[in-house]
C-alpha positions in Angstrom: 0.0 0.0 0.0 1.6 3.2 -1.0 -0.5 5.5 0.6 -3.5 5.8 3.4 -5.9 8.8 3.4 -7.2 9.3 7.0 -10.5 11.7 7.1 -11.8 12.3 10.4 -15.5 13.4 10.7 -18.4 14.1 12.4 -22.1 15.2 11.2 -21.0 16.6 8.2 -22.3 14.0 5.5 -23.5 16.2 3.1 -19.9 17.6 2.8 -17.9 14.7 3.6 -20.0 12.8 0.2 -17.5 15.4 -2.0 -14.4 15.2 0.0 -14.6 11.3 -0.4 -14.9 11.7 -4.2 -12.2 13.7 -4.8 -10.4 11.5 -2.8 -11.2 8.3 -4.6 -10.8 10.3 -8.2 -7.1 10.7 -6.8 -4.9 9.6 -10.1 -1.6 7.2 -10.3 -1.3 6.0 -6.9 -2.5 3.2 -4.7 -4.4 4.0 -1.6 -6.4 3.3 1.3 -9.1 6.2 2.4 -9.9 5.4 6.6 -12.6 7.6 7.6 -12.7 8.1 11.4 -16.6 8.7 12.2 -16.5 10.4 15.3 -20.1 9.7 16.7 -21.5 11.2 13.9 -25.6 11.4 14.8 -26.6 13.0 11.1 -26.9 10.5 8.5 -23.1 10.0 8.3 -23.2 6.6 9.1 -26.0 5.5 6.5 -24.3 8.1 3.4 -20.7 5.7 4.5 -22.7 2.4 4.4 -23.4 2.8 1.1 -20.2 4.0 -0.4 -18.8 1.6 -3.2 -15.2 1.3 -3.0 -13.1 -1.1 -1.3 -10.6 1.1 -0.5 -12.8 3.1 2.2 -12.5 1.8 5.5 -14.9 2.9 8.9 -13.8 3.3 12.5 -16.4 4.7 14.6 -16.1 6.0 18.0 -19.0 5.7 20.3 -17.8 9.3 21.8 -16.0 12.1 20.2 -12.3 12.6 20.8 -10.9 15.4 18.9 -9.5 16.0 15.5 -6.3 14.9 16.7 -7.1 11.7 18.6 -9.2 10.7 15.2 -6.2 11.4 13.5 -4.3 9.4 15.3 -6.3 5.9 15.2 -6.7 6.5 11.6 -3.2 6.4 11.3 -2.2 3.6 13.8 -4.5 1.6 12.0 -2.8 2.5 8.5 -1.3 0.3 6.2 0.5 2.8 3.9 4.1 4.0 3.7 2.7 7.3 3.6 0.1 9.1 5.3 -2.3 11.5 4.4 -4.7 14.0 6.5 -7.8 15.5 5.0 -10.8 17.5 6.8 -14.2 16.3 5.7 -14.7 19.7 4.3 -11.7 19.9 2.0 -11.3 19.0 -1.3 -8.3 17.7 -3.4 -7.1 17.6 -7.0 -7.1 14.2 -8.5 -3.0 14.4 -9.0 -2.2 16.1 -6.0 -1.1 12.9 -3.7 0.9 11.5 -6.9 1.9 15.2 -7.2 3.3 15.4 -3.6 4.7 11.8 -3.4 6.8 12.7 -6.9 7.9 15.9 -5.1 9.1 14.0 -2.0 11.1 10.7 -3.8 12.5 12.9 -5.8 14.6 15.1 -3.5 14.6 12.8 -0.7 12.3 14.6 1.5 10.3 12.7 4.0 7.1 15.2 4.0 5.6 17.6 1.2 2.6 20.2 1.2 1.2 22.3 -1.7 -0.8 25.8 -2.4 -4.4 25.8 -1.8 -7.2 28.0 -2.6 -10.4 29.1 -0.4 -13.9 28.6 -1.7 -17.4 28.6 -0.9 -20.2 26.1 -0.7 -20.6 26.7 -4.3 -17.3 26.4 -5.1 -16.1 29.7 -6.3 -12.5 30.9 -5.4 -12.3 33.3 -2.8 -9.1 33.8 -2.2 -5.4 31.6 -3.2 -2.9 30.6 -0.8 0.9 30.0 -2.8 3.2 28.3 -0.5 6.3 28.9 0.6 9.4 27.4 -0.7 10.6 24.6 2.1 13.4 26.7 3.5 11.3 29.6 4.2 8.6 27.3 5.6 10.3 26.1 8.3 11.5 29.4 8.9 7.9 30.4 9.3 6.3 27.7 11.0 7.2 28.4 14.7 5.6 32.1 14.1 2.6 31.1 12.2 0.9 28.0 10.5 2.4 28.6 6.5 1.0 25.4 5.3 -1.3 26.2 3.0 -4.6 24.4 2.6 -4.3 23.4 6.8 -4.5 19.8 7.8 -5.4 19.0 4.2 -1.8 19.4 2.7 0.6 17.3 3.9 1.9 14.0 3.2 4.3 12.6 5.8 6.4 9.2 5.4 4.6 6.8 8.2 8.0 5.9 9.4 8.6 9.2 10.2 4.9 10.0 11.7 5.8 7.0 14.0 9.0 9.0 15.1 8.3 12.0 16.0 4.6 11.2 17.7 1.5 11.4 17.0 -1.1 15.0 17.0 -1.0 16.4 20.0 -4.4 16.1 21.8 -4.3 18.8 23.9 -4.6 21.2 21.1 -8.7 21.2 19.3 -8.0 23.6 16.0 -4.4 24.6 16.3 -2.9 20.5 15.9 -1.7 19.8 12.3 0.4 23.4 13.0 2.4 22.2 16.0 2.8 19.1 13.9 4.1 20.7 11.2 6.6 22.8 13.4 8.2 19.4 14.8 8.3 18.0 10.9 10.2 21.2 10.4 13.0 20.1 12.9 12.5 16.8 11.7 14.0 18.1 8.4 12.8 20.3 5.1 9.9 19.3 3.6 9.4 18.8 -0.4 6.5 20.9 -2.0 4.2 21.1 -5.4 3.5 24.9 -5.9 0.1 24.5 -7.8 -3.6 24.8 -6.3 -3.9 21.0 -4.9 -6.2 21.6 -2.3 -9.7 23.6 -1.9 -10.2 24.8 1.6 -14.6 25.4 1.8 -15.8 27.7 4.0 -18.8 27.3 5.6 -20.8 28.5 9.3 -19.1 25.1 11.4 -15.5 25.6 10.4 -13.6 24.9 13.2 -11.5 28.1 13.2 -14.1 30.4 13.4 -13.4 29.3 17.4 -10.8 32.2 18.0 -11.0 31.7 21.4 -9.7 27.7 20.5 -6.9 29.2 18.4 -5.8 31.8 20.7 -5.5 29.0 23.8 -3.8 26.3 21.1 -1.2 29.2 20.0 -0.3 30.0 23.7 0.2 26.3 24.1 2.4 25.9 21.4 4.5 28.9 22.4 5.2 27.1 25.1 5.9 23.7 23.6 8.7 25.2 21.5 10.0 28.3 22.8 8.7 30.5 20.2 7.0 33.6 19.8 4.0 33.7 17.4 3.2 36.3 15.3 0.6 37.9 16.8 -0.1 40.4 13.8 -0.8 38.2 11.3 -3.1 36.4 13.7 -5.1 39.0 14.8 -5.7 40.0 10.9 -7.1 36.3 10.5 -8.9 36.5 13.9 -10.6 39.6 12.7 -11.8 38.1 9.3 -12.9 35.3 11.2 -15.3 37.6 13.1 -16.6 38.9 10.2 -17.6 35.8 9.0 -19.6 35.2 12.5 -20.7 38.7 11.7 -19.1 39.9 14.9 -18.0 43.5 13.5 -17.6 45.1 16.6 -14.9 42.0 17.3 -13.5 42.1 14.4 -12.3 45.7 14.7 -10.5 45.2 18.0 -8.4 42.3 16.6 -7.9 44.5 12.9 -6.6 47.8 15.8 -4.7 44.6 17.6 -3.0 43.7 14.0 -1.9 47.0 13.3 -0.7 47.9 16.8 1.7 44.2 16.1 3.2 45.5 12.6 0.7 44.9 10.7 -0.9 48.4 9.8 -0.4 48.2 6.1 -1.9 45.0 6.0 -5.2 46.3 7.3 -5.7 49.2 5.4 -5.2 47.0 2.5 -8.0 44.7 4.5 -9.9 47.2 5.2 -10.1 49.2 2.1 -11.0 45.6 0.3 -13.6 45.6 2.6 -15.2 48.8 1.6 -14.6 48.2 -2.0 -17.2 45.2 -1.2 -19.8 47.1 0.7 -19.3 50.6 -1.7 -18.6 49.0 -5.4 -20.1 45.2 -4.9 -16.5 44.0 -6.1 -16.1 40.7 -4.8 -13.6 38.7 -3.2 -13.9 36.3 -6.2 -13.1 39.2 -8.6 -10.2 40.9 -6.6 -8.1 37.3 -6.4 -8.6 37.2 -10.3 -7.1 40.2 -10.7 -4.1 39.2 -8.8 -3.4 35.4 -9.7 -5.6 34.6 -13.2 -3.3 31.3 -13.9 -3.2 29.9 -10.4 -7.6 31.0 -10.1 -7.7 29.2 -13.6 -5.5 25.9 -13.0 -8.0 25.6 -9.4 -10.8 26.6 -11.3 -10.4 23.5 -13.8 -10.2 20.2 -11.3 -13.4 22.2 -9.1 -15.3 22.3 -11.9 -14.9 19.0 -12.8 -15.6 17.9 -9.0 -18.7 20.1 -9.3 -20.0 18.0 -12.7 -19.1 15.1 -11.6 -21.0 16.2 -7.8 -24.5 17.0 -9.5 -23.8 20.5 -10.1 -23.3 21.0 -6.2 -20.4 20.6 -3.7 -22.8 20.3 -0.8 -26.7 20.0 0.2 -25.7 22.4 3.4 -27.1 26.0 3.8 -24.4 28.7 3.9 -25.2 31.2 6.2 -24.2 31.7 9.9 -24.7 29.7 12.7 -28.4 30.5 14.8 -26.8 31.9 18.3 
């Protein structure tokens, strides 16, 4: 077995139905897909039931544990030489592990990551993340997670998983980034600088829980004597209010940002902001402006996820949580 996919999930079936398939569209390479059903009580259970495909394999827990201790049974229960992550809400190109595992053998590296792009439910872009070449990104990592695409990216040798231990439990939203900073001192990843993976946003992400972030990032600090950079975060922090449509929140962590170094970077945020409310430019519109090859090579393997998806990336209504 070259490679084992481990999705952890819970009560998100009408996503998790399109992050299976463009798993199991995944091109060139031999896997296993383990999805960790973490006491799901939607209709999870029946939607996996009925999936055709040997290569899927169920573990259910009877109580949740965590992103990371899901994570982790998947993976002791992998048969791969390689491991994958993916959240039940992203979405991959069909070459990107045979893309990634390339990238590794080929320079000897035992992990590798890619870019990413953000979408909706719908699956337009909203935004692109490039990544980092490797040296930089372990540079960044002890500051700030640079690992585009989150959880979703990497692929990691088992051997070397094994080594260096598993997620760290302790942590709810904020895991695959200390994981990644102790892969760093492992030694320098290999990476694919193309729009591999399709982070969808939607009302239960798990880092709209800034409060969960800001406790994780404290933690880690203190894990591996570092200092994170609190600027940058505060900028994300304040666009994840926004989303909760928590404005008044949002502006003490944008006056937080630019208090840290950041000041140039939220005028820029906050002028795109008014361009929104003022002109009706969209986020959609503004990353084409700025990136029209890396929009258009993402914008080729979604569409083809959306045709061969009915038309729709998910049956889920995208709007904000009720309080």
């Amino acid at each position: 077995m070259e490679i084992s996919v481990i999705v952890p999930t819970r009560n998100r079936s009408a996503l998790l139905a399109t992050t299976l398939r463009s798993v199991l569209r995944q091109r060139d390479v031999d896997l296993e897909v383990i999805v960790v059903d973490e006491a799901s009580t939607d209709d999870t259970p029946t939607m996996l039931a009925v999936v055709a495909d040997a290569r899927v394999r169920v573990i259910r827990n009877d109580t949740p544990s965590g992103v990371a201790a899901a994570r982790n049974r998947g993976a002791a229960e992998a048969h791969g030489d390689w491991l994958a992550f993916l959240d039940d809400d992203d979405l991959w190109a069909p070459e990107k592990l045979v893309s990634q595992l390339q990238a590794a053998k080929q320079v000897g590296r035992d992990w590798a990551y890619t870019g990413a792009v953000v979408i909706n439910v719908h699956g337009q872009i909203l935004r692109v993340q490039r990544p980092l070449p490797p040296e930089e990104i372990v540079t960044a990592l002890p500051r700030y997670n640079a690992v585009p695409g989150g959880g979703s990216s990497v692929v990691v040798r088992r051997a070397t998983w094994m080594r260096i231990g598993p997620f760290d439990t302790r942590l709810r939203n904020t895991e695959d980034w200390e994981m990644w900073i102790r892969l760093g001192k492992h030694g320098p990843p290999a990476y694919v600088c193309s729009p591999l993976v399709a982070r969808r946003l939607h009302h239960s992400n798990s880092t709209l829980d800034v409060e969960e972030v800001v406790r994780g990032t404290h933690l880690i600090e203190a894990l591996h004597q570092t200092t994170a950079d609190w600027g940058r975060l505060h900028r994300w922090f304040a666009h994840s209010c926004l989303r909760g449509g928590r404005h008044w929140a949002a502006l003490g962590h944008f006056a937080r940002a630019a208090v840290r170094g950041e000041a140039g970077a939220v005028a820029s945020d906050l002028s795109a902001i008014l361009q929104r409310k003022v002109l009706g430019r969209t986020a959609t519109s503004r990353a084409r402006d700025r990136d029209d090859a890396w929009i258009g090579m993402a914008r080729a393997w979604i569409q083809e996820l959306v045709h061969s998806s009915g038309g729709s990336l998910a049956i889920l209504p995208d709007k904000p949580p009720t309080p």
